[in-house]
Backbone bond lengths (Angstrom), bond angles and torsions (degrees), N, CA, C in turn:
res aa  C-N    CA-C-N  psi(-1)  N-CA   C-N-CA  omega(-1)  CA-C   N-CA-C  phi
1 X - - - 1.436 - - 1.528 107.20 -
2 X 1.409 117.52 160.35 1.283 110.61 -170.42 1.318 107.40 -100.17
3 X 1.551 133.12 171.37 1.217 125.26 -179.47 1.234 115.98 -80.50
4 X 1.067 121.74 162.87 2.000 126.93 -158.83 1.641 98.36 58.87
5 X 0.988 141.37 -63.85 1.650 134.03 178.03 1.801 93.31 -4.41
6 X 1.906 95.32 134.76 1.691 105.24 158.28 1.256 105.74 -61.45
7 X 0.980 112.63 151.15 1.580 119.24 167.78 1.388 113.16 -98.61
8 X 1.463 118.43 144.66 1.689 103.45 -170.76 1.267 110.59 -98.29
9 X 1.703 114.68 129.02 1.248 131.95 -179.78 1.592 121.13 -102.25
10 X 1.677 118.69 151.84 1.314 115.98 167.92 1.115 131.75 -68.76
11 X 1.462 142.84 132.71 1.064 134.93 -142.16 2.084 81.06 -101.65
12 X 1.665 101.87 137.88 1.089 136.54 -164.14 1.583 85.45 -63.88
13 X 1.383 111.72 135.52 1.495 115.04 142.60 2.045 111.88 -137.50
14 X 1.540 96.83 179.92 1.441 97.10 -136.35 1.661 82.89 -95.18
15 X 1.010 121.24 -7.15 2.058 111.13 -168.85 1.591 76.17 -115.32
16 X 1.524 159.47 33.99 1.227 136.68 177.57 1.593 102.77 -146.50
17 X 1.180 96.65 127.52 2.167 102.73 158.97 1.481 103.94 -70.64
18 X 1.236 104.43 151.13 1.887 98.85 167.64 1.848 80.19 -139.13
19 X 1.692 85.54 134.23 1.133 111.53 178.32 1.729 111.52 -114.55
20 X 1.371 96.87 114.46 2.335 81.49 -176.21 2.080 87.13 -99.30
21 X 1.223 99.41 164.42 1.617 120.34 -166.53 1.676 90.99 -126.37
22 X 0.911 160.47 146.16 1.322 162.88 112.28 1.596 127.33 -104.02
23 X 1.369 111.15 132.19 1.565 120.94 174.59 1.746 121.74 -81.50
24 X 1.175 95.05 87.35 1.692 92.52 -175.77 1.926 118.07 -101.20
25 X 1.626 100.95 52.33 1.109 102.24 175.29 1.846 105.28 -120.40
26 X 1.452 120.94 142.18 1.282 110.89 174.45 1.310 132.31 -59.83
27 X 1.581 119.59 162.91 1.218 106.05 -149.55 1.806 101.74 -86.81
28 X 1.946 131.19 -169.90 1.015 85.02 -155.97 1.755 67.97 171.89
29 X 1.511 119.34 102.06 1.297 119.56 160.19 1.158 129.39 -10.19
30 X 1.306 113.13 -55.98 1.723 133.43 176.47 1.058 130.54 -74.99
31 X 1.561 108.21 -15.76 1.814 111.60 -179.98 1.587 96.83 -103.50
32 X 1.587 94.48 110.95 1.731 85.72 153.66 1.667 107.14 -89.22
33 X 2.126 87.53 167.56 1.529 89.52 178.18 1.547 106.97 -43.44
34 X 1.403 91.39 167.05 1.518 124.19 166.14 1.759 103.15 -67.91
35 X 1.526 92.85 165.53 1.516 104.86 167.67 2.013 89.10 -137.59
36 X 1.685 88.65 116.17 2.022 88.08 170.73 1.445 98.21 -114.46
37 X 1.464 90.91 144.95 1.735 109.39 -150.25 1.996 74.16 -136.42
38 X 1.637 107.02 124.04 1.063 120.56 173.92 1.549 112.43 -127.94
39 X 1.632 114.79 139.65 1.533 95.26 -161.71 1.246 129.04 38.47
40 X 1.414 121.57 47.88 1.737 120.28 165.46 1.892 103.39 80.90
41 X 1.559 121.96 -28.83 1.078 131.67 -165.29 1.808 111.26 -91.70
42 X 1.120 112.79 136.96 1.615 133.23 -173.61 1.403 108.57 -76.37
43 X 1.956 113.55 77.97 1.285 99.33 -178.89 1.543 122.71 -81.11
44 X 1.329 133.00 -10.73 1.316 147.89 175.52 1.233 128.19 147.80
45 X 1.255 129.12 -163.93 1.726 109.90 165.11 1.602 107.69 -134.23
46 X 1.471 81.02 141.88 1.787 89.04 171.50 1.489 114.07 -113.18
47 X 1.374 125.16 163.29 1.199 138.83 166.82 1.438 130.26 -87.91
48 X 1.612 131.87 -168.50 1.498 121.12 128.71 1.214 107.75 -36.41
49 X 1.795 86.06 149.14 1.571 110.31 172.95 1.424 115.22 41.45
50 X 0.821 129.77 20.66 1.851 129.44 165.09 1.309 122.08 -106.85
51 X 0.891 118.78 167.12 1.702 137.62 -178.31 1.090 126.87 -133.41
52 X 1.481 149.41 165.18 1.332 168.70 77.39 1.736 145.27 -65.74
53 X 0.837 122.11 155.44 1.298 117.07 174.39 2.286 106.61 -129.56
54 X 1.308 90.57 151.46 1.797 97.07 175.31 1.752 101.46 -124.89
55 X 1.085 128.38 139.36 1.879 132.35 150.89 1.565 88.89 -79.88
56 X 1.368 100.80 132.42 1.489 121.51 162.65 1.189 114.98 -129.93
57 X 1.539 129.57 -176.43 1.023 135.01 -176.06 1.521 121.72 -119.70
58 X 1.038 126.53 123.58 1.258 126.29 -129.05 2.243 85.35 -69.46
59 X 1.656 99.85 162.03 1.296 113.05 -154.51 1.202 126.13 156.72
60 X 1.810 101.77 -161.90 1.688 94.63 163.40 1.282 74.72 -113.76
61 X 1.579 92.07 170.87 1.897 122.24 -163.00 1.852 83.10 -140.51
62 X 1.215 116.67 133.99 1.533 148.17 135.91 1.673 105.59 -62.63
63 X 1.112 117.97 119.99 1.431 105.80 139.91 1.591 104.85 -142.37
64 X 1.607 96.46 166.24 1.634 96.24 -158.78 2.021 90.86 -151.72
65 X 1.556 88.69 122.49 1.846 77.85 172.76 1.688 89.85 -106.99
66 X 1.758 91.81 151.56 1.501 96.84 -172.86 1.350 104.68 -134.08
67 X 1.290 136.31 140.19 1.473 120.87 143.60 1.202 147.43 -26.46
68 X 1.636 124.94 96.04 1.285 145.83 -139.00 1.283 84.20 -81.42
69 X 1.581 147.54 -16.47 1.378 132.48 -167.52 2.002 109.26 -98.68
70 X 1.717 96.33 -38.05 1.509 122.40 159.91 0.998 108.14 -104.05
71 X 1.296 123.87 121.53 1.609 119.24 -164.06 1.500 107.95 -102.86
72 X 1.475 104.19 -11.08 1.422 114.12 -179.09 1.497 125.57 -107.38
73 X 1.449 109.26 -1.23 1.452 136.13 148.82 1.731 108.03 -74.30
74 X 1.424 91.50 122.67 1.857 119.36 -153.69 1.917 91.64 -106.90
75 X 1.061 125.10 103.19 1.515 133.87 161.38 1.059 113.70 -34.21
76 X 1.658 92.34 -79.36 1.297 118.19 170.99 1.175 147.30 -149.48
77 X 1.434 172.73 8.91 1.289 161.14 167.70 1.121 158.60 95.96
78 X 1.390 151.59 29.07 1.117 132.33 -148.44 1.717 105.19 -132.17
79 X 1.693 115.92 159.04 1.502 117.55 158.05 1.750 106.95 -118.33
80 X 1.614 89.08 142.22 1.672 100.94 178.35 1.169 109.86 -129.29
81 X 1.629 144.10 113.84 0.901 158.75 151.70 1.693 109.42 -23.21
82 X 1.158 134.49 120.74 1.046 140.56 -149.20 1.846 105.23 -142.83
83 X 1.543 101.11 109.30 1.717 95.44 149.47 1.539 151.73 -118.39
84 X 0.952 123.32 166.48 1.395 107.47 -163.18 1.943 126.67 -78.19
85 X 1.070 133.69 122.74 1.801 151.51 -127.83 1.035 97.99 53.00
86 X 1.506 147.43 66.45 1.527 126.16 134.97 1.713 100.99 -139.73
87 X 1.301 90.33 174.40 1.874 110.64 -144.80 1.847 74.19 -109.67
88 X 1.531 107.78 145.97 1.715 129.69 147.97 1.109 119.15 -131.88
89 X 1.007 126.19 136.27 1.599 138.48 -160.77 1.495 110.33 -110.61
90 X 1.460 147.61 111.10 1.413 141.75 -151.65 1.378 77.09 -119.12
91 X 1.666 112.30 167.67 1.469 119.21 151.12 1.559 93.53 -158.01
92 X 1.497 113.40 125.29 1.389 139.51 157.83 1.364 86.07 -49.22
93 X 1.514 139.52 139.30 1.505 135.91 93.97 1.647 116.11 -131.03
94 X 1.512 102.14 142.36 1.529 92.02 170.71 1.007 108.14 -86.06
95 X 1.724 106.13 137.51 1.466 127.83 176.77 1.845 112.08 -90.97
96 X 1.314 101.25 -30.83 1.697 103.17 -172.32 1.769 93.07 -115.01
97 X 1.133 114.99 114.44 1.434 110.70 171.55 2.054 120.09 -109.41
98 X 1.021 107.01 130.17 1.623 124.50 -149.67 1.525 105.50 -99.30
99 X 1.573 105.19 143.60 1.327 126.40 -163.84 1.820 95.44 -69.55
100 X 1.093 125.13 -177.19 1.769 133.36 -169.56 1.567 91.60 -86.28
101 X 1.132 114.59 -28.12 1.468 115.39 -172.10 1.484 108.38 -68.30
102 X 1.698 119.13 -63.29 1.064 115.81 173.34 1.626 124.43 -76.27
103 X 1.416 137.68 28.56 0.694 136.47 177.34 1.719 92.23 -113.45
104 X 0.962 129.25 -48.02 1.566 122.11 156.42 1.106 118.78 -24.72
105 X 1.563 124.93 -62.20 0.962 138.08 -177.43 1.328 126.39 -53.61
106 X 1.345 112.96 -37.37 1.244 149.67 146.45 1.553 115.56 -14.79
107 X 1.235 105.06 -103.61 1.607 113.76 130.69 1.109 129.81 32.06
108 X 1.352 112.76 -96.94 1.232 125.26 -176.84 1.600 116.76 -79.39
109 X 1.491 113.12 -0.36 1.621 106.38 -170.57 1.488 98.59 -128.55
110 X 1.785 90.83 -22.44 1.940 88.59 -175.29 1.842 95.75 -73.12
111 X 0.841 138.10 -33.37 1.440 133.87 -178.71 1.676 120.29 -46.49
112 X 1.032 93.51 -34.59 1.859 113.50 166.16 1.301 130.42 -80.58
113 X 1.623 103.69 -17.50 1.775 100.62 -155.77 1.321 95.95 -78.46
114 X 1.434 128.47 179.87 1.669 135.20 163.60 1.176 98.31 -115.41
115 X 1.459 112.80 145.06 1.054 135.05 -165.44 1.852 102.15 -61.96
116 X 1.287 113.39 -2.09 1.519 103.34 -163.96 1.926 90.47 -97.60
117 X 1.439 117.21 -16.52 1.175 104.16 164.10 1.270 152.02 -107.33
118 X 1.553 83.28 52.47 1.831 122.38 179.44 1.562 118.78 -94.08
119 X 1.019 121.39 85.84 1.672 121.71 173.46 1.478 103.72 -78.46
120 X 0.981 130.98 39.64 1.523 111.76 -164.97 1.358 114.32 -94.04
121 X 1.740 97.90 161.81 1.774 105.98 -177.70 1.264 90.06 -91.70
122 X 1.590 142.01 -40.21 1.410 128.68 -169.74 1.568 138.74 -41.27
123 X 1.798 107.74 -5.49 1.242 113.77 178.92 1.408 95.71 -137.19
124 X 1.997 94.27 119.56 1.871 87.48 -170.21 1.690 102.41 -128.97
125 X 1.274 122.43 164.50 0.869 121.21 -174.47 1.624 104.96 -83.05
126 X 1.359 122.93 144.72 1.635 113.60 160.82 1.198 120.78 -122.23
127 X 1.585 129.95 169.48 1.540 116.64 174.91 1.570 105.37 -68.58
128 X 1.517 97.76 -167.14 1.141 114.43 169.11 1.464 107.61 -58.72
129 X 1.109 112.95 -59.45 1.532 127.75 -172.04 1.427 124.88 -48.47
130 X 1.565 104.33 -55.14 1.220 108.68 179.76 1.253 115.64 -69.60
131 X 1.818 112.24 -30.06 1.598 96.40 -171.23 1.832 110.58 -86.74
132 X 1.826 107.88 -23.77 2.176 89.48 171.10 1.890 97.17 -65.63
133 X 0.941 134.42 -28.26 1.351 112.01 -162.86 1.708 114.70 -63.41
134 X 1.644 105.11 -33.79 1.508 124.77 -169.41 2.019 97.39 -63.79
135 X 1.858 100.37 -43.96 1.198 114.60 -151.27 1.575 105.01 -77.91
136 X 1.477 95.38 -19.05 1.987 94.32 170.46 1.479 118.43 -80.21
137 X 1.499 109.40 25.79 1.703 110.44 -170.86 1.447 83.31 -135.50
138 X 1.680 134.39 -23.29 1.459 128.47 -153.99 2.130 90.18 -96.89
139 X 1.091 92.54 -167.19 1.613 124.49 179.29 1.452 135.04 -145.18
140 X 0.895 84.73 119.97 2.484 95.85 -161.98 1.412 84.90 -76.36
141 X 1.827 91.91 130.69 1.217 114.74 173.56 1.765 89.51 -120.58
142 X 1.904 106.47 159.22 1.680 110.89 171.16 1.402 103.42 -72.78
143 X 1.328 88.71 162.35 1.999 121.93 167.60 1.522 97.09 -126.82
144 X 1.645 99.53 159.81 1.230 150.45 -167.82 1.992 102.07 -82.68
145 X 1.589 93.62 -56.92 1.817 123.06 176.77 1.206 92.26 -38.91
146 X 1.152 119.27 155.02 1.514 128.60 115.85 2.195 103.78 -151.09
């Protein structure tokens, strides 16, 4: 999408949260897409610069970006309290990026962890603002959700 371009949004309904997910890390031989796993459930995978949106039900919400190649290797983590007609804006970026060593390491331990032992900064909340401005530069990819 080009910059300034609207970005395309879900149209609000009144019994549903809409949650958008976006990947705001550059792109990168080595990173395959993501796999975002919401509530335990396989909503699809996104890349750089892409997007999605899920209707949920208002709550707590799991979301978990995982390695689309290890699907059971957990990125990262987070729960967001969620209500029903309002919009949350996620954005994937890694903030701490890791030597070959610890990404091995990674690997072999992230495949085990539970998602509840994720403190991470890599999934952050944004306003309204910040996240259409990001999303008129990104690209809507499908979900699984509705």
């Amino acid at each position: 999408m080009s910059p300034g371009a609207k970005p395309r949004l879900a149209p609000l309904q009144d019994d549903k949260a809409i949650v958008y997910v976006m990947d705001d890390n550059s792109e990168s031989a080595l990173s395959p897409a993501l796999l975002l796993m919401i509530n335990g459930s396989e909503v699809g995978s996104i890349d750089s610069h892409k997007y999605t949106w899920s209707y949920l039900d208002r709550g707590q919400v799991r979301i978990n970006i995982n390695d689309s190649l290890i699907k059971k290797r957990k990125l990262s983590a987070t729960k967001l309290d969620v209500d029903a007609g309002k919009e949350y804006f996620i954005r994937y970026k890694v903030v701490n990026y890791k030597s070959d060593g610890q990404l091995v390491d990674d690997i072999f331990s992230g495949a085990s962890r539970h998602s509840d032992d994720f403190d991470s900064e890599d999934l952050q909340s944004l306003t309204e603002n910040e996240a259409k401005t990001l999303l008129s530069t990104f690209t809507l990819v499908g979900n699984k959700i509705n």
